[in-house]
TIVO-702327 format. One record per residue (C-alpha): residue number from 1; y, x, z. Coordinates in Angstrom, 3 decimals. Layout:
NUM	Y	X	Z
...
END
This chain:
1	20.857	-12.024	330.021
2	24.020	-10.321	329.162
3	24.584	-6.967	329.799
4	27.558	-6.897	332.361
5	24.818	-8.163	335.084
6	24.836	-6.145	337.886
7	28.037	-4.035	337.225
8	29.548	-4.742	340.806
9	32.739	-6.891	339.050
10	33.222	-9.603	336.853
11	34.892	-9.643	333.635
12	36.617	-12.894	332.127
13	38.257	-12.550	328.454
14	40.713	-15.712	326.849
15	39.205	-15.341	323.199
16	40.355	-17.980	320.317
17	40.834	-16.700	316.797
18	44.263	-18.329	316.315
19	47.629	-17.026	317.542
20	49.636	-19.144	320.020
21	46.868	-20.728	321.564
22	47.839	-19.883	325.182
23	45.629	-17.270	326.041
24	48.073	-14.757	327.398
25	49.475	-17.719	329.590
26	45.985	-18.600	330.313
27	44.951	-15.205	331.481
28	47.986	-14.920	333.195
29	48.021	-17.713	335.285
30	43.983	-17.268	336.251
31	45.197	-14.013	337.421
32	48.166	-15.416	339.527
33	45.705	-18.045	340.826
34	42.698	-15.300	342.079
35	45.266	-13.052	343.390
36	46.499	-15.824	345.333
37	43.156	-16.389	347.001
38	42.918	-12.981	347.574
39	40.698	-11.299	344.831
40	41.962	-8.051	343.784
41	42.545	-8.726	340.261
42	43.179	-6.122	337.216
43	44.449	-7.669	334.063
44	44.372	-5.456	330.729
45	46.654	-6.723	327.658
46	44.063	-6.071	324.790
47	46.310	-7.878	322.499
48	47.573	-4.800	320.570
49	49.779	-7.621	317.656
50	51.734	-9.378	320.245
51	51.238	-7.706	323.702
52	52.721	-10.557	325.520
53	51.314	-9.906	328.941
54	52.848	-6.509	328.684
55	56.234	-8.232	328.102
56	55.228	-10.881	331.047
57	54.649	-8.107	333.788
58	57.470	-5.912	332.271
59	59.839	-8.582	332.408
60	58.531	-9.596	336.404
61	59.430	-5.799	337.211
62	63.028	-5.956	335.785
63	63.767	-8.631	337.802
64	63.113	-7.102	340.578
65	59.441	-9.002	341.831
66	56.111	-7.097	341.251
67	52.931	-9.010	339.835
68	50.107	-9.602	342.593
69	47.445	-7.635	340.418
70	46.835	-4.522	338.476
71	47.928	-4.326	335.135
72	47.169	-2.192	332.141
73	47.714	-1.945	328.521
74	44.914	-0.798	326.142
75	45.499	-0.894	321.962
76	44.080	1.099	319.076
77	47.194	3.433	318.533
78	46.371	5.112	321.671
79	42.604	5.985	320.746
80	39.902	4.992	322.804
81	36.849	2.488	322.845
82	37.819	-1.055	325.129
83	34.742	-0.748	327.209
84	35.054	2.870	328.615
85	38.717	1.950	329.356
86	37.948	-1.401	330.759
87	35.513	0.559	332.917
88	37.710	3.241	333.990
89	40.610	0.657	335.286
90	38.315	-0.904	337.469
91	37.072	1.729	338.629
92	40.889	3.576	339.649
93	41.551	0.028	340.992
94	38.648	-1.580	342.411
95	39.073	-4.825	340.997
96	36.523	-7.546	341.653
97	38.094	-9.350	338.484
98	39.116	-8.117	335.373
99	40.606	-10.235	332.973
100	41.298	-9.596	329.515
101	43.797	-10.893	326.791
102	42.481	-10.714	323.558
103	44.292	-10.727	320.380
104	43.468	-13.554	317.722
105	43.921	-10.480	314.575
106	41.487	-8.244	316.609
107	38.109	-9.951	316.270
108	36.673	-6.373	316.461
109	37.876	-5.831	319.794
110	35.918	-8.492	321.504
111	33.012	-7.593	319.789
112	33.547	-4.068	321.364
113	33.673	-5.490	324.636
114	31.292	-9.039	324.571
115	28.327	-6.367	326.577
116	30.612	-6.515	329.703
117	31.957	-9.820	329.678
118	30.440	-12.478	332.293
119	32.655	-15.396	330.971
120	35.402	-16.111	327.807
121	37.360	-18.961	328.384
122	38.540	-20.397	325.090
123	42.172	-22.390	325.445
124	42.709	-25.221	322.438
125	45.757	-27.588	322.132
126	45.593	-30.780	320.144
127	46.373	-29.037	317.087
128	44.380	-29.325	314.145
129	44.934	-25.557	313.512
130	43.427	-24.606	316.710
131	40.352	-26.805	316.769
132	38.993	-25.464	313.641
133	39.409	-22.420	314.754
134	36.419	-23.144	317.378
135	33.295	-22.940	315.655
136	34.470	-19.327	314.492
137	35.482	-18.116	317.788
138	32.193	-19.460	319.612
139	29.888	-17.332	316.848
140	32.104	-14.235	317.688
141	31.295	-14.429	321.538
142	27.706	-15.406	321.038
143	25.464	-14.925	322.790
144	27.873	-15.873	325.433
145	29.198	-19.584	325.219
146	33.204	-20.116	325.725
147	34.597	-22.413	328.228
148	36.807	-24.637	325.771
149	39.881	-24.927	327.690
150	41.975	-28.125	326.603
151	45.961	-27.368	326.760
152	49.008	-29.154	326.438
153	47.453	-32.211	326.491
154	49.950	-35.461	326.539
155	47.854	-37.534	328.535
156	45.100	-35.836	331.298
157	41.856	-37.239	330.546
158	42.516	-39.989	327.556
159	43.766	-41.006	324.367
160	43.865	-37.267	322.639
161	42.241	-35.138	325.235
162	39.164	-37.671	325.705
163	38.255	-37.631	321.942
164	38.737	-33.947	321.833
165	36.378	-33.730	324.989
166	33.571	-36.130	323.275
167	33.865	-34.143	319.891
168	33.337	-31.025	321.690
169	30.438	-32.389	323.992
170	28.868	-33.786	321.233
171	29.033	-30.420	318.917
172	27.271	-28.677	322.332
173	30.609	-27.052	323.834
174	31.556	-26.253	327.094
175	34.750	-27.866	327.839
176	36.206	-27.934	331.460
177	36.517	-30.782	332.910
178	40.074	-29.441	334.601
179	42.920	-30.260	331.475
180	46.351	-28.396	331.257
181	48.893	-30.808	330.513
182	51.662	-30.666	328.267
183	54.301	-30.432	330.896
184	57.335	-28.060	330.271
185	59.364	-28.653	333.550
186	55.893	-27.279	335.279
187	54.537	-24.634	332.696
188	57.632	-23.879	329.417
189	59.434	-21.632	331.960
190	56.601	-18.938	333.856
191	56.574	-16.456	331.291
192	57.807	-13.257	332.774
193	57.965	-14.815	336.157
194	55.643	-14.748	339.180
195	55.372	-18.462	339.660
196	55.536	-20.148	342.521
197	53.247	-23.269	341.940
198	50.553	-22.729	339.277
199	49.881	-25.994	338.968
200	46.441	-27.562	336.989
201	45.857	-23.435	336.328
202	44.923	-23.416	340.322
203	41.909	-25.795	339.681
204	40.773	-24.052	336.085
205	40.326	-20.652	338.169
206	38.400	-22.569	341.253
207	36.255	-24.087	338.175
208	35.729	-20.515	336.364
209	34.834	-19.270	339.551
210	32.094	-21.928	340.039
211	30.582	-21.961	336.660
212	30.552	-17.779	336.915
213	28.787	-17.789	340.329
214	26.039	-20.628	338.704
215	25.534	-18.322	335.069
216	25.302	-15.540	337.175
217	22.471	-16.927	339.669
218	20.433	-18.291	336.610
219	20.573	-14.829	335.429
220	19.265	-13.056	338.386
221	16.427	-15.706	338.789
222	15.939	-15.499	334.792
END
């Protein structure tokens, strides 16, 4: 059973060990999406390398907009264990999510916080760079199991994307069955924005949000 049962709040983390892999848009985006359903949502940029959800929320705030959620910024120059500052920002905002962005140079920092997290979703593109970067990244999170993600896909549900789903299925992943498509009229232009449609990212969270709930049950009755 992992540890973060019974804590009053669930915590998600976007772990892959290899840079540009869409995590921060990931996270992002899943926050956008359970803000918009009307979670109170408190997203911490643990990427202390490239801090790009710090740059996403800054930007939102210079143009004016403010982002639907809490957001904080934790990293190693300031001091401080993750988990007693993961635990302090939800408790000064009462978050029912919290959502972390984890660096891909930081493997240390997930392990710090892997006894609080309920569920790591794991975003991989097409690219051979990024899938064999998979096996590592699911024996960091173990004993929890990542939610493979499958991103900028060309074509939803065949050719590419349906042989990286069997590969994956076969090696005992969890992939989701929702797929992000490699669509840059839709996704190339939401960084630093509060988007308006969130497109396949709506669906991903509603999925997350399932599979949570059903690990969460079989841990109570467990």
């Amino acid at each position: 059973m992992n540890g973060s049962s019974g804590k009053g709040y669930r915590a998600w983390a976007a772990v892959m060990l290899k840079g540009g892999a869409r995590k921060t848009t990931t996270i992002a985006m899943l926050a956008f999406a359970l803000a918009k359903i009307g979670e109170e949502v408190a997203v911490i940029d643990a990427d202390t390398y490239t801090q790009g959800l710090t740059e996403w929320v800054s930007s939102i705030y210079a143009g004016g907009g403010e982002p639907p959620f809490h957001m904080h910024q934790w990293s190693r120059a300031a001091g401080g264990l993750l988990v007693p500052f993961v635990q302090r920002v939800q408790a000064d905002t009462g978050a029912g999510y919290v959502l972390l962005d984890m660096g891909a140079e930081d493997p240390d920092a997930v392990r710090q916080v892997l006894p609080l997290l309920d569920l790591v979703v794991s975003p991989v593109g097409p690219e051979q760079a990024e899938l064999s970067r998979v096996p590592a990244t699911r024996a960091l999170v173990a004993p929890l199991h990542p939610h493979l993600l499958l991103t900028r896909v060309d074509q939803v549900g065949i050719g590419m994307a349906a042989a990286m789903r069997d590969d994956f299925s076969r090696a005992g992943y969890r992939v989701l069955d929702i797929e992000v498509p490699r669509n840059r009229q839709q996704y190339a232009h939401v960084f630093g924005t509060v988007p308006e449609h969130l497109g396949a990212y709506e669906q991903v969270a509603a999925e997350l949000c399932a599979a949570d709930f059903a690990e969460a049950a079989l841990a109570v009755v467990g």
